[in-house]
DOKOLMI-782353 format. One record per residue (C-alpha): residue number from 1; residue in three letters; x, y, z. Coordinates in nm, 3 decimals, always signed. Layout:
BEGIN
NODE   num   residuo        px        py        pz
NODE   NUM       ALA         X         Y         Z
...
END
This chain:
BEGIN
NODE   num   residuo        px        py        pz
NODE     1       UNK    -7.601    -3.762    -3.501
NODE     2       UNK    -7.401    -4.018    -3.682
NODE     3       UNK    -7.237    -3.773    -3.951
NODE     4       UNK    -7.166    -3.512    -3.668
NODE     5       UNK    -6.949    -3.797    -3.498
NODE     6       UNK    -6.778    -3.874    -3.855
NODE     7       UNK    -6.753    -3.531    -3.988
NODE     8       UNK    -6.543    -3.433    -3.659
NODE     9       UNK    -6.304    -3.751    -3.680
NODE    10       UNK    -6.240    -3.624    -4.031
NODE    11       UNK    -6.138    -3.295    -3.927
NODE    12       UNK    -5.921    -3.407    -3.658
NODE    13       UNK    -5.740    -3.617    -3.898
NODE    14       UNK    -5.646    -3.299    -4.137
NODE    15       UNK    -5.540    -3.127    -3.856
NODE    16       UNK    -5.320    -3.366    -3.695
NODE    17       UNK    -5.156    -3.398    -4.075
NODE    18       UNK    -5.137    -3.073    -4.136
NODE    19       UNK    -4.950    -3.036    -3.767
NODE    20       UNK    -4.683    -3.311    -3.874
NODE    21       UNK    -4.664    -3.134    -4.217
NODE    22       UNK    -4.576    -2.810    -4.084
NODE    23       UNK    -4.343    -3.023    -3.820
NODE    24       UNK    -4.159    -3.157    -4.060
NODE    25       UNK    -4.126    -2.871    -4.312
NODE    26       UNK    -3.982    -2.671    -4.025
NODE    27       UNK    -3.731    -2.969    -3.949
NODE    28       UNK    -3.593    -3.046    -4.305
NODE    29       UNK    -3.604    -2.717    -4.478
NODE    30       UNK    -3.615    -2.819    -4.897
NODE    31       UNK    -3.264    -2.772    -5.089
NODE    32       UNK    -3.182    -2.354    -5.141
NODE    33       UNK    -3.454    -2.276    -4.822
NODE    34       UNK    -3.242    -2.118    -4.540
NODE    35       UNK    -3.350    -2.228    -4.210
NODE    36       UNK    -3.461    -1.985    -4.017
NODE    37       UNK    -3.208    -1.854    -3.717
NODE    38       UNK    -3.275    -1.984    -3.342
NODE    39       UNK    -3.455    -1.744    -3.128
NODE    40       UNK    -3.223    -1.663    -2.824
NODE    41       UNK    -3.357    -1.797    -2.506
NODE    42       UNK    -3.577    -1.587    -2.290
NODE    43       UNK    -3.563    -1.799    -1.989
NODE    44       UNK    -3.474    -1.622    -1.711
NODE    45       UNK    -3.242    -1.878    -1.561
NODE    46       UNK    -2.897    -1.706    -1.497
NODE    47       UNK    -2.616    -1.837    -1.711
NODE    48       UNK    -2.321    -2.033    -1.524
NODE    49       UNK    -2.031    -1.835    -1.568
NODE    50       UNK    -1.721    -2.024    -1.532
NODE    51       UNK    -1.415    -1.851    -1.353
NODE    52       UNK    -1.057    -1.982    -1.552
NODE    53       UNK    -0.822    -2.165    -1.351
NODE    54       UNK    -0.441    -2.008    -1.340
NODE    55       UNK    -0.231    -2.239    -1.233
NODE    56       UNK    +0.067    -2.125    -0.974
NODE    57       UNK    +0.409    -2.139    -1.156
NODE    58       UNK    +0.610    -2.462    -1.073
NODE    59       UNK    +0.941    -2.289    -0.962
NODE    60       UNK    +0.997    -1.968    -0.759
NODE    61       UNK    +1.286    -1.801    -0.608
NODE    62       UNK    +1.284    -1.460    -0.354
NODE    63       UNK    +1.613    -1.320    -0.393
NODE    64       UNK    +1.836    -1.560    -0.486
NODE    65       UNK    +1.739    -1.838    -0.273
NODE    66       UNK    +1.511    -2.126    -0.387
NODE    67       UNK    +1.131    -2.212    -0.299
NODE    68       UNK    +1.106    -2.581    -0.194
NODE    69       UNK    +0.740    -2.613    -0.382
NODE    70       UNK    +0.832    -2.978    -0.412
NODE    71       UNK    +0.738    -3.016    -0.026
NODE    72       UNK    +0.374    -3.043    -0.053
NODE    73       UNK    +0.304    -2.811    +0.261
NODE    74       UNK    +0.514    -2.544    +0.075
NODE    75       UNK    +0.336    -2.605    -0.231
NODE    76       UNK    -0.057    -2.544    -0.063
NODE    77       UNK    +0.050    -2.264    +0.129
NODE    78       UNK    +0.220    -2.054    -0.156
NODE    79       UNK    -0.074    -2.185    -0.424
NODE    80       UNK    -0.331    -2.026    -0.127
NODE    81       UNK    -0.183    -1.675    -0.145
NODE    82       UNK    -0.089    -1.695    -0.496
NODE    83       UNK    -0.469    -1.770    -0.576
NODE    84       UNK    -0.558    -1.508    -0.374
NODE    85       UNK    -0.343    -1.245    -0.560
NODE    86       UNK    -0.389    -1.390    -0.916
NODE    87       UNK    -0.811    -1.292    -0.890
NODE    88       UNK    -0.714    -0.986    -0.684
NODE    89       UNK    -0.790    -0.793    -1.048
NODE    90       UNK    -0.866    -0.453    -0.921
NODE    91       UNK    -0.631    -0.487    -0.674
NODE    92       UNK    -0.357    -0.575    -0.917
NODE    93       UNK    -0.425    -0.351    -1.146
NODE    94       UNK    -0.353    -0.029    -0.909
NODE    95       UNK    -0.071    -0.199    -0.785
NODE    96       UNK    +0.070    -0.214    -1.160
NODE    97       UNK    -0.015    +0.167    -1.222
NODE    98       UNK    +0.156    +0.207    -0.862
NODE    99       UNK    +0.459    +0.064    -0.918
NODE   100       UNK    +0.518    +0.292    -1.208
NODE   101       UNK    +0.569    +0.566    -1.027
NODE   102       UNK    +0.780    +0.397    -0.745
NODE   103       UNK    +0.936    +0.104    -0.853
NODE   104       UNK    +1.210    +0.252    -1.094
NODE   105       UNK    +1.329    +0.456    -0.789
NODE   106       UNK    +1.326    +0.155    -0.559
NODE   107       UNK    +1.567    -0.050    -0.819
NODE   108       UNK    +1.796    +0.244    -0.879
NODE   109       UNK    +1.816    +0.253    -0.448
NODE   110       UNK    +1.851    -0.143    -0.437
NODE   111       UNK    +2.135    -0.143    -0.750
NODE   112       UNK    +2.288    +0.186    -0.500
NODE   113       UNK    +2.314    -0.036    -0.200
NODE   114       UNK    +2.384    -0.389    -0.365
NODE   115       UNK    +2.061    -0.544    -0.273
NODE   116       UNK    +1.853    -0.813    -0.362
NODE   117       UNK    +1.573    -0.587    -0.664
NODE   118       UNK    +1.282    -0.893    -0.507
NODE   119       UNK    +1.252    -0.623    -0.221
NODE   120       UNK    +1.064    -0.426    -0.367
NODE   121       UNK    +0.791    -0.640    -0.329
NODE   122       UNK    +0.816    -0.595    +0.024
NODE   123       UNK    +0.665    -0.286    +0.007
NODE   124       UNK    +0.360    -0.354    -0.204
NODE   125       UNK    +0.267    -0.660    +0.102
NODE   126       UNK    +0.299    -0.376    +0.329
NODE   127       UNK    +0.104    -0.087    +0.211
NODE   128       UNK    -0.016    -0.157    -0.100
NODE   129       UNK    +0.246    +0.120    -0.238
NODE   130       UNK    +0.032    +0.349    -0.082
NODE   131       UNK    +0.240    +0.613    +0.136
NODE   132       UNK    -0.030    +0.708    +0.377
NODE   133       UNK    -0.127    +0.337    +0.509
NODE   134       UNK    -0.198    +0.286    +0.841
NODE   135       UNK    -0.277    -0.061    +1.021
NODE   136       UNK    -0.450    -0.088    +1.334
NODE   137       UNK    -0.079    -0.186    +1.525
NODE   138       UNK    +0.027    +0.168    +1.471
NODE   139       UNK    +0.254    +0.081    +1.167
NODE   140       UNK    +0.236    +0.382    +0.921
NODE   141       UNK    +0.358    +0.448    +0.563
NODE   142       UNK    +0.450    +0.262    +0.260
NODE   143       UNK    +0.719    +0.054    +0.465
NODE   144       UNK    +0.524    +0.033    +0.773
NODE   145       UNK    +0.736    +0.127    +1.049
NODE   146       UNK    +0.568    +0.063    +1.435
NODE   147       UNK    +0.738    +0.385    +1.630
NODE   148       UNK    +1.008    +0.235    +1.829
NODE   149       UNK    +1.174    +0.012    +1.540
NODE   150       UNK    +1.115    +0.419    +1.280
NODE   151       UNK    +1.292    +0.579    +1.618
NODE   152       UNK    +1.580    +0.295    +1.611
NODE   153       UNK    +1.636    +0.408    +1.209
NODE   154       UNK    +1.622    +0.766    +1.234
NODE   155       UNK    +1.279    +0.862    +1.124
NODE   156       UNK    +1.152    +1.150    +1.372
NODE   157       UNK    +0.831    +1.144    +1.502
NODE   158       UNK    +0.702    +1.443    +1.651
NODE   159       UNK    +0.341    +1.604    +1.750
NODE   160       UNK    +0.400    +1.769    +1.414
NODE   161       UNK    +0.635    +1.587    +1.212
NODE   162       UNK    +0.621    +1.180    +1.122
NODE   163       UNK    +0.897    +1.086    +0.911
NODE   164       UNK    +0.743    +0.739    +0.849
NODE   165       UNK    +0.512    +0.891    +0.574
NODE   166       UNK    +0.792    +1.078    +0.357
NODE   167       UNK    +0.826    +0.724    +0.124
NODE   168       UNK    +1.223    +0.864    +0.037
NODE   169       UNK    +1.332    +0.842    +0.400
NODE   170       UNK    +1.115    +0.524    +0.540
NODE   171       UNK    +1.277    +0.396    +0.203
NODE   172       UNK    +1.618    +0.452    +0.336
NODE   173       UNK    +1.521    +0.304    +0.680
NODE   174       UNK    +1.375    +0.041    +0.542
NODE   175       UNK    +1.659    -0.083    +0.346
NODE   176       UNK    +1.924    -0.002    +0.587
NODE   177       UNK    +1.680    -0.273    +0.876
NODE   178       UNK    +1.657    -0.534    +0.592
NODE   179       UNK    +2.006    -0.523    +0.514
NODE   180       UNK    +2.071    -0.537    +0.905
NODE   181       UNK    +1.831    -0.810    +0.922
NODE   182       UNK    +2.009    -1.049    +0.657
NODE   183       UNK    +2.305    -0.995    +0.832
NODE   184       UNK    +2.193    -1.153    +1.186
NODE   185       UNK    +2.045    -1.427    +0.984
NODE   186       UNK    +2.264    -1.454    +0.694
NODE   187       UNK    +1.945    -1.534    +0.479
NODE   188       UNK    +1.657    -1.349    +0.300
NODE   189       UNK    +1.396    -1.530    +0.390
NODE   190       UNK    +1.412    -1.540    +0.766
NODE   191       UNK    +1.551    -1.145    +0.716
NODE   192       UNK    +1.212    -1.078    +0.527
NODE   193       UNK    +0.993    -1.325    +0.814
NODE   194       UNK    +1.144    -1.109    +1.071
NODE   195       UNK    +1.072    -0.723    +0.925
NODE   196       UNK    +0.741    -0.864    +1.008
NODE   197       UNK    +0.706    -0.998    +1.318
NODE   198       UNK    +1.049    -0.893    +1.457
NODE   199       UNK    +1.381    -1.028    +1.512
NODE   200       UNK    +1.329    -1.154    +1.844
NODE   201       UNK    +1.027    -1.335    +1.730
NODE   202       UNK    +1.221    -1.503    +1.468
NODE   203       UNK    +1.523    -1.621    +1.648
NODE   204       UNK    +1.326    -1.716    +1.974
NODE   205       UNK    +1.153    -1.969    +1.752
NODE   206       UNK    +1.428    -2.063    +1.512
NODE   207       UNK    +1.586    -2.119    +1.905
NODE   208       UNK    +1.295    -2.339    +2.116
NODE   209       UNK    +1.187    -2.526    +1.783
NODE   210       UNK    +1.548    -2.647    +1.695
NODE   211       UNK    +1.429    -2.514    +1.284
NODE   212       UNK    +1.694    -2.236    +1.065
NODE   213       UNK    +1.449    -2.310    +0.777
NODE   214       UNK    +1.162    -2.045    +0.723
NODE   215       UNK    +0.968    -2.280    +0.538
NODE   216       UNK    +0.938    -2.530    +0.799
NODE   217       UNK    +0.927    -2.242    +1.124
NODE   218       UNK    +0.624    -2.227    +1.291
NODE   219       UNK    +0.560    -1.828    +1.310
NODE   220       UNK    +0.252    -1.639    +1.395
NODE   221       UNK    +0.005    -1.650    +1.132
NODE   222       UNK    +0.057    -1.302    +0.959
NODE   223       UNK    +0.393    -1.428    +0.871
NODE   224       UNK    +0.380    -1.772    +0.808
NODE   225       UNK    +0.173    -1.591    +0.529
NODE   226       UNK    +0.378    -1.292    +0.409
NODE   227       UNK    +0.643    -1.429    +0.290
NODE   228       UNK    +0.435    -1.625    +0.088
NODE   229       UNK    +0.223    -1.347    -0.005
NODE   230       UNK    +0.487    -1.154    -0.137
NODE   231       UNK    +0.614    -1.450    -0.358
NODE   232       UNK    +0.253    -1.455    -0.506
NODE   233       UNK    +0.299    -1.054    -0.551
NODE   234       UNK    +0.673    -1.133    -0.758
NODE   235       UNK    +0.528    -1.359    -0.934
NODE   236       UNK    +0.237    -1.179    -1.110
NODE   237       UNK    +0.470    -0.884    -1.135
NODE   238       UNK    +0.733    -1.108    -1.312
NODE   239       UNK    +0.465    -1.231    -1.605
NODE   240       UNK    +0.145    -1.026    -1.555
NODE   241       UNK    +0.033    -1.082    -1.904
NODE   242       UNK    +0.084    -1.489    -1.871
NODE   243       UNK    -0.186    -1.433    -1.615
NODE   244       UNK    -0.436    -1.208    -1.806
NODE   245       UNK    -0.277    -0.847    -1.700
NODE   246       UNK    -0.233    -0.580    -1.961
NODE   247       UNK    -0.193    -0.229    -1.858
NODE   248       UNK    -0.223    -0.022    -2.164
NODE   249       UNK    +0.106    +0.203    -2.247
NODE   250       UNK    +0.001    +0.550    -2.054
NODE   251       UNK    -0.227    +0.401    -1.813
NODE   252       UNK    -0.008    +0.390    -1.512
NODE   253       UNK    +0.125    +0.653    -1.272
NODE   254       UNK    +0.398    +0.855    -1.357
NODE   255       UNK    +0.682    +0.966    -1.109
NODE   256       UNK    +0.564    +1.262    -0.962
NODE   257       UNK    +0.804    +1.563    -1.108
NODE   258       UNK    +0.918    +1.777    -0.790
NODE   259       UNK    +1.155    +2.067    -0.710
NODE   260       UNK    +1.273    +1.989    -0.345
NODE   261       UNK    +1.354    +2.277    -0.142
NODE   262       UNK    +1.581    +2.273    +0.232
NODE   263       UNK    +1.374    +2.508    +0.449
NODE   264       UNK    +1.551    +2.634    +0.777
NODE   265       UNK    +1.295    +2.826    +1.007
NODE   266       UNK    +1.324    +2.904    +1.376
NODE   267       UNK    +0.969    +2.957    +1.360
NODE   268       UNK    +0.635    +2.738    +1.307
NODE   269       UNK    +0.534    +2.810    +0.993
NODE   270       UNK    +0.123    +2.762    +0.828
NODE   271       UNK    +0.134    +2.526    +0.550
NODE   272       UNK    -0.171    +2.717    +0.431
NODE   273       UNK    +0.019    +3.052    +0.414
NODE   274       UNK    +0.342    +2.869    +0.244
NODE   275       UNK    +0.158    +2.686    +0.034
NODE   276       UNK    +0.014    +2.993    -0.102
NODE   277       UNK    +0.292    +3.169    -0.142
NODE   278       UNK    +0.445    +2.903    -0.391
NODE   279       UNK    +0.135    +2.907    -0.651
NODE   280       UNK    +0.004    +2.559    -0.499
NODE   281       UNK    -0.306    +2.458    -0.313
NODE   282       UNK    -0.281    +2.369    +0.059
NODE   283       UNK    -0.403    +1.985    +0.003
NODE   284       UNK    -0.121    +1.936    -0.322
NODE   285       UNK    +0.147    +2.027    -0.063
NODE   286       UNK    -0.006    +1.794    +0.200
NODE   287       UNK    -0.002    +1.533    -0.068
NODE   288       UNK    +0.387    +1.544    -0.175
NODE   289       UNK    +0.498    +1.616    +0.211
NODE   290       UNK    +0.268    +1.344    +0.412
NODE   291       UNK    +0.493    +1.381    +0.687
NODE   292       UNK    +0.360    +1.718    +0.824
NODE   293       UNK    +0.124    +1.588    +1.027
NODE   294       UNK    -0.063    +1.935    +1.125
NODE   295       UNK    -0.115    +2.247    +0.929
NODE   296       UNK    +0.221    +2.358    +1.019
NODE   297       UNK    +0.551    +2.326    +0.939
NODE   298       UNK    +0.782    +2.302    +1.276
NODE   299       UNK    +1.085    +2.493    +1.359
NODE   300       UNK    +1.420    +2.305    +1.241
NODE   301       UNK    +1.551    +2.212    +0.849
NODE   302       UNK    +1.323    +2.058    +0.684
NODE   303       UNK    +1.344    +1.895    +0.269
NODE   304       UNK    +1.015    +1.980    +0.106
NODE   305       UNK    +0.836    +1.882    -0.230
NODE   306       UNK    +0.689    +2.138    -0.464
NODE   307       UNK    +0.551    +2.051    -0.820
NODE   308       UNK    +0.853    +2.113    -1.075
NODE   309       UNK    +0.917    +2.482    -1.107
NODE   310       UNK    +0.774    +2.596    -0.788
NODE   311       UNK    +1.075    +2.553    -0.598
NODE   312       UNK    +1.160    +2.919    -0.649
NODE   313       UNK    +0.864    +3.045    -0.500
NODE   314       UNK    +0.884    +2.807    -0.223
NODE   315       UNK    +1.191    +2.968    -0.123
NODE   316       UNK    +1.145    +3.339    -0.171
NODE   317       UNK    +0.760    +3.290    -0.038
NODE   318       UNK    +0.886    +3.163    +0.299
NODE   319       UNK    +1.149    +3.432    +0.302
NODE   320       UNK    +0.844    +3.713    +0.263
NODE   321       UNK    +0.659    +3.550    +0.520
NODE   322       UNK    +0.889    +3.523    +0.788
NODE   323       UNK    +0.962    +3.899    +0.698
NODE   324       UNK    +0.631    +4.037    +0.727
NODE   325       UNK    +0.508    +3.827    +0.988
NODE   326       UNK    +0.519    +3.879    +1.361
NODE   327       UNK    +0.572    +3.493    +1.399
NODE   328       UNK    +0.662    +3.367    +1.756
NODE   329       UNK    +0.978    +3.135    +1.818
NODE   330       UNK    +0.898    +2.802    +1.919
NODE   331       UNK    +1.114    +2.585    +2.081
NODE   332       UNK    +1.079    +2.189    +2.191
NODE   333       UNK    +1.144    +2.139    +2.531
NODE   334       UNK    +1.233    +1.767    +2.635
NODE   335       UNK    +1.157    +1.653    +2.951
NODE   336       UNK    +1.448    +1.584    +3.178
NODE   337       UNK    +1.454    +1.391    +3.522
NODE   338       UNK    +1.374    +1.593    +3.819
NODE   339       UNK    +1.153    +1.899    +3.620
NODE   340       UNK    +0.851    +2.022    +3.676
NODE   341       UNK    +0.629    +2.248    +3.497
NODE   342       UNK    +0.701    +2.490    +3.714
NODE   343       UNK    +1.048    +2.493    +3.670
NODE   344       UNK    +1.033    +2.491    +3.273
NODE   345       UNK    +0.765    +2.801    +3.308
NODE   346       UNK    +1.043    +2.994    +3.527
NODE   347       UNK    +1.313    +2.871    +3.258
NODE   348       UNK    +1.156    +3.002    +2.962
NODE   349       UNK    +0.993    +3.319    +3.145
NODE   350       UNK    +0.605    +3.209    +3.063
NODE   351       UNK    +0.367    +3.121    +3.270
NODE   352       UNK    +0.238    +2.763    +3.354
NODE   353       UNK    -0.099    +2.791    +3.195
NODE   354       UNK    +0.066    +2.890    +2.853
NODE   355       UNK    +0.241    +2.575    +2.864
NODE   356       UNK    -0.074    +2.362    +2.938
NODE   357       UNK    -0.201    +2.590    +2.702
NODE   358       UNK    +0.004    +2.538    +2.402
NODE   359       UNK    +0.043    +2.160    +2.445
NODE   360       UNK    -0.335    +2.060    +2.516
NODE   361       UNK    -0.251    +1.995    +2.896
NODE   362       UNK    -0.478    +1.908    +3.130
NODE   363       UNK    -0.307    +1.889    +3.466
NODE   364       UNK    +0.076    +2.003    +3.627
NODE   365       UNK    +0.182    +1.617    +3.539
NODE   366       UNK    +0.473    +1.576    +3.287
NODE   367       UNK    +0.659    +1.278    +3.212
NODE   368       UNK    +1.038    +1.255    +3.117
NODE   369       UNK    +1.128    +1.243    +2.793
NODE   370       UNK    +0.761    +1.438    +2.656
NODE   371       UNK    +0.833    +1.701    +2.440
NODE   372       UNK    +0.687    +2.041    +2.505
NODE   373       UNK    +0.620    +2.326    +2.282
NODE   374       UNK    +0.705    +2.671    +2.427
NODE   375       UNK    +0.643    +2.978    +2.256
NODE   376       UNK    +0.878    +3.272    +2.335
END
C-alpha cells in the first residue's frame, strides 16, 4: 500500500514540472523561435464602440451679422442643433447631393437680387431641398409657404394648380418675403426668425418683452431653434470635410436639363394624353411640374418642364390634341356676393346638378369667393 502512496506522489511531481515547463517555454520563446500569434477573442461580449467628438466651430456669422457664442446661452443652444446636424450622416449626405442640383441656381438668384448667398440655407431647414414637402401646418414645397402668406406673393393655388411646389416660382416668392422681411426689421436674423413664425409674432414680442436682439427673444420653440438650426446647416456646408464629409466627384445630383415650354389652352387638358404626346412618361412630367396637382392641366398659360429636347413635341403634341379632340371649355367661376347656384346655372346655360356635378358638390350652398368649374 505504501509504494502505491509513493509511486503516485512521484507522478504528480513530473506532471506539475512538466506543466511549468511547458508554461514557461510558451512564455519565453528561445532566441530565433517566433512566438506564436494571439488567438482573437471569441467572447461574445460586444465591443464598445466609441462615437468621435466634433467640436462646434468657435465663431459663426449668418449673413453678415455676428453670432454672440461668447454668451454661454448662445453657445448651448447653437452646440445642441449643431450636434444634432454634425451625426445627421445620412441626412447630410442627401442634403450635399441635393444641393448640387439647386444650390448653383439659388446663388446665381441671390447675386441677381443682391442678397445675402447664407439664404440658401433657409431652404434646406425648411424642406430638406425636397420640392414636394409637406408639414402637418399646411406649409408645402421646398420654401414652405402656408396658403395665405403663397396668396400674398403671387403663387396661385387652385383645385388643380399649386404654385407652391414649382421650386422656380416659390423661389421667387420666397426671396422677394425675405427681402421684405429685412426691411421691416432692418436685420437678418429677426427677418429669418420671422419667415418662421411670422412677422407679427416677431414684433409683438420684440414689443411686450422690451428685446430687438434675436438671440436674447423669447420665441416659440420651433424658432428659438431654426435659426440656430440653420447656422448648424452653414456650417457643415462651409467645411464638410473638417467634419468627416466627402462626397465623391459624380456622386451628387445634377441640375435637371429641361426645355420649358408656355402652353396657352382654353381647355383642360390630360397630363396623361400630353405627356404622351411629347415621348415622356406620365409620372416624369409629374416629377418636373409638381404643381399640377391632378391629372390635368387647367385652362390658362401655363410654363412647363420637359426633359431637354422634348420641348418640340410638347408643343406640336398639344397642338394635335386640341385638334383632334372634342375637348369641352372650362371656365372658373368665382363666387361673388349675392349668387346662387341657381343663378350661375342660368348664367352659363347648364343645369344645377352639372355644377354640383363637376365640382364634387353636395348641397345648393356656395360660399363667396369659391371657385367653380363650369364646363360649356
Amino acid at each position: 500500500m505504501r509504494w502505491r502512496i509513493v509511486l503516485t506522489a512521484m507522478m504528480s511531481l513530473v506532471a506539475f514540472s512538466c506543466s511549468g515547463f511547458a508554461t514557461k517555454q510558451a512564455q519565453e520563446p528561445k532566441a530565433g523561435v517566433t512566438a506564436p500569434p494571439v488567438q482573437p477573442s471569441t467572447s461574445s461580449e460586444p465591443t464598445a464602440f466609441m462615437a468621435p467628438y466634433v467640436a462646434p466651430p468657435a465663431n459663426m456669422d449668418l449673413c453678415g451679422e455676428p453670432v454672440p457664442l461668447g454668451n454661454r446661452d448662445v453657445l448651448e443652444r447653437f452646440d445642441q442643433e449643431f450636434t444634432i446636424v454634425v451625426y445627421s450622416h445620412a441626412q447630410v449626405y442627401l442634403w450635399l447631393k441635393r444641393a448640387e442640383r439647386f444650390f448653383p441656381w439659388f446663388e446665381e438668384e441671390l447675386r441677381r437680387r443682391g442678397l445675402p448667398e447664407d439664404l440658401k440655407y433657409v431652404a434646406v431647414a425648411e424642406s430638406d431641398l425636397r420640392h414636394g414637402a409637406v408639414s402637418p401646418a399646411g406649409a408645402v414645397g421646398m420654401w414652405q409657404f402656408i396658403p395665405s402668406t403663397g396668396s400674398r406673393y403671387g403663387l396661385d393655388q387652385s383645385p388643380q394648380l399649386d404654385q407652391r411646389y414649382d421650386f422656380e416660382m416659390a423661389t421667387d416668392s420666397a426671396l422677394r418675403y425675405l427681402a421684405d422681411l429685412y426691411r421691416r426689421f432692418n436685420n437678418w436674423t429677426l427677418a429669418i426668425a420671422a419667415y418662421n413664425c411670422g412677422e407679427k409674432r416677431v414684433s409683438d414680442e420684440m414689443a411686450l418683452q422690451g428685446v430687438s436682439d434675436y438671440y436674447q427673444l423669447k420665441l416659440p420653440l420651433e424658432t428659438e431653434r431654426y435659426v440656430f438650426r440653420i447656422l448648424a446647416i452653414k456650417a457643415v456646408f462651409s467645411n464638410p470635410q473638417r467634419y468627416g464629409y466627402a462626397l465623391p466627384p459624380g456622386a451628387g445630383y445634377p441640375p435637371e436639363r429641361v426645355d420649358v415650354v408656355t402652353l396657352n389652352t382654353r381647355y383642360t387638358v390630360p397630363i396623361v394624353a400630353l405627356a404622351e404626346k411629347a415621348g415622356i412618361t406620365y409620372r416624369e412630367f409629374k416629377r418636373l411640374n409638381p404643381a399640377f396637382t391632378t391629372r390635368n392641366i387647367p385652362p390658362g398659360t401655363h410654363r412647363v418642364r420637359v426633359p431637354e429636347g422634348h420641348g418640340k413635341a410638347l408643343e406640336q403634341g398639344l397642338e394635335s390634341f386640341l385638334a383632334s379632340c372634342k375637348v369641352p371649355q372650362v371656365v372658373i367661376h368665382k363666387v361673388k356676393r349675392g349668387e346662387t347656384l341657381h343663378r350661375i346655372a342660368d348664367r352659363y346655360n347648364v343645369s344645377i346638378s352639372d355644377i354640383k356635378r363637376w365640382n364634387g358638390l353636395k348641397g345648393t350652398m356656395i360660399r363667396v369667393g369659391q371657385r367653380l368649374r363650369i364646363e360649356r
